[in-house]
C-alpha positions in Angstrom: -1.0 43.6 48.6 -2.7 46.1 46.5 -2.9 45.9 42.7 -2.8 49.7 42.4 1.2 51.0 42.2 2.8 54.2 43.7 1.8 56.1 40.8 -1.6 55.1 41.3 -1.9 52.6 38.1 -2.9 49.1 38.1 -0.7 46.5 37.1 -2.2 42.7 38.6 -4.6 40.9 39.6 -4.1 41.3 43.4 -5.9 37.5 44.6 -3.6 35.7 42.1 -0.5 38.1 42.3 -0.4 37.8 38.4 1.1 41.0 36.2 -0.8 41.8 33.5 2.4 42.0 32.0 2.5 38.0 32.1 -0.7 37.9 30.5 0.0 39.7 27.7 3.3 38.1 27.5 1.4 34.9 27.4 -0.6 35.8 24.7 1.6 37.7 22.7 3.1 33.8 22.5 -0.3 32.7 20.7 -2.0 31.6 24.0 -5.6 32.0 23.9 -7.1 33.3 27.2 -9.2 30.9 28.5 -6.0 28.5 28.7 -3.8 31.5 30.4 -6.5 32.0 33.0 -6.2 28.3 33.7 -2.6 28.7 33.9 -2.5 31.5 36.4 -6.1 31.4 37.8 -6.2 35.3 37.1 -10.4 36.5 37.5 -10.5 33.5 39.1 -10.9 35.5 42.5 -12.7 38.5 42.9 -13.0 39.2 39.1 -12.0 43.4 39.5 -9.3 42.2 37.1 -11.4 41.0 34.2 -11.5 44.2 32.6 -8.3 45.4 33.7 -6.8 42.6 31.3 -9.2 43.2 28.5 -8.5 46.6 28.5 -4.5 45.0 28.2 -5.0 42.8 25.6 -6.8 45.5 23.8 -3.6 48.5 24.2 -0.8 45.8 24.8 -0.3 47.9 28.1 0.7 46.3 31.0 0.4 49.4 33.5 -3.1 50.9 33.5 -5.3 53.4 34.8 -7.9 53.1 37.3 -11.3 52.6 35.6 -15.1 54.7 35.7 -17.3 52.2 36.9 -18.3 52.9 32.8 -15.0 52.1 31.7 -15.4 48.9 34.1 -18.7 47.6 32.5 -17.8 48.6 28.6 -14.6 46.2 28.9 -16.2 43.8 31.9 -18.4 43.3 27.9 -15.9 43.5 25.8 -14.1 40.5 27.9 -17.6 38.3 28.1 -17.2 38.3 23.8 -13.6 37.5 24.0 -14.1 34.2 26.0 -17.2 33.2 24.2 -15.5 34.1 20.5 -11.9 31.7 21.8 -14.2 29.2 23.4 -16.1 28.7 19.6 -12.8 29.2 17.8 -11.5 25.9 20.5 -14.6 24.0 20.0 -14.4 23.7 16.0 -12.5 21.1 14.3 
């Protein structure tokens, strides 16, 4: 199974089989990430789709682009802050 479609866009995380189009579904219902990562064990594997789903949340698309290796390491970032800022936000009363 390849996370890459015909057209040569990505669209899941290939070792959980999970869309990114659940994920932003997911969250567009108020989910924070940490909990939907639980849910469908997404990054959980070999982690390639980490920034694919940051780069998701950040466009509300669920079909994306390959990524530079740049691309890759500006949103593998962008992700790191997301999970530490709604691991804070979860931790305060």
């Amino acid at each position: 199974m390849s996370g890459v479609n015909p057209t040569g866009c990505v669209t899941r995380c290939v070792c959980q089989d999970v869309l990114f189009a659940e994920v932003l579904h997911l969250h567009n219902q108020g989910i924070d990430i940490k909990t939907i990562q639980s849910r469908t064990r997404f990054g959980t594997g070999c982690g390639t789709c980490v920034p694919y789903i940051e780069l998701a949340l950040q466009t509300g698309k669920a079909v994306l682009p390959v990524l530079s290796p740049a691309e890759d390491q500006r949103l593998r970032a962008a992700a790191d802050a997301r999970f530490r800022a709604e691991n804070q936000n979860r931790s305060r009363c």
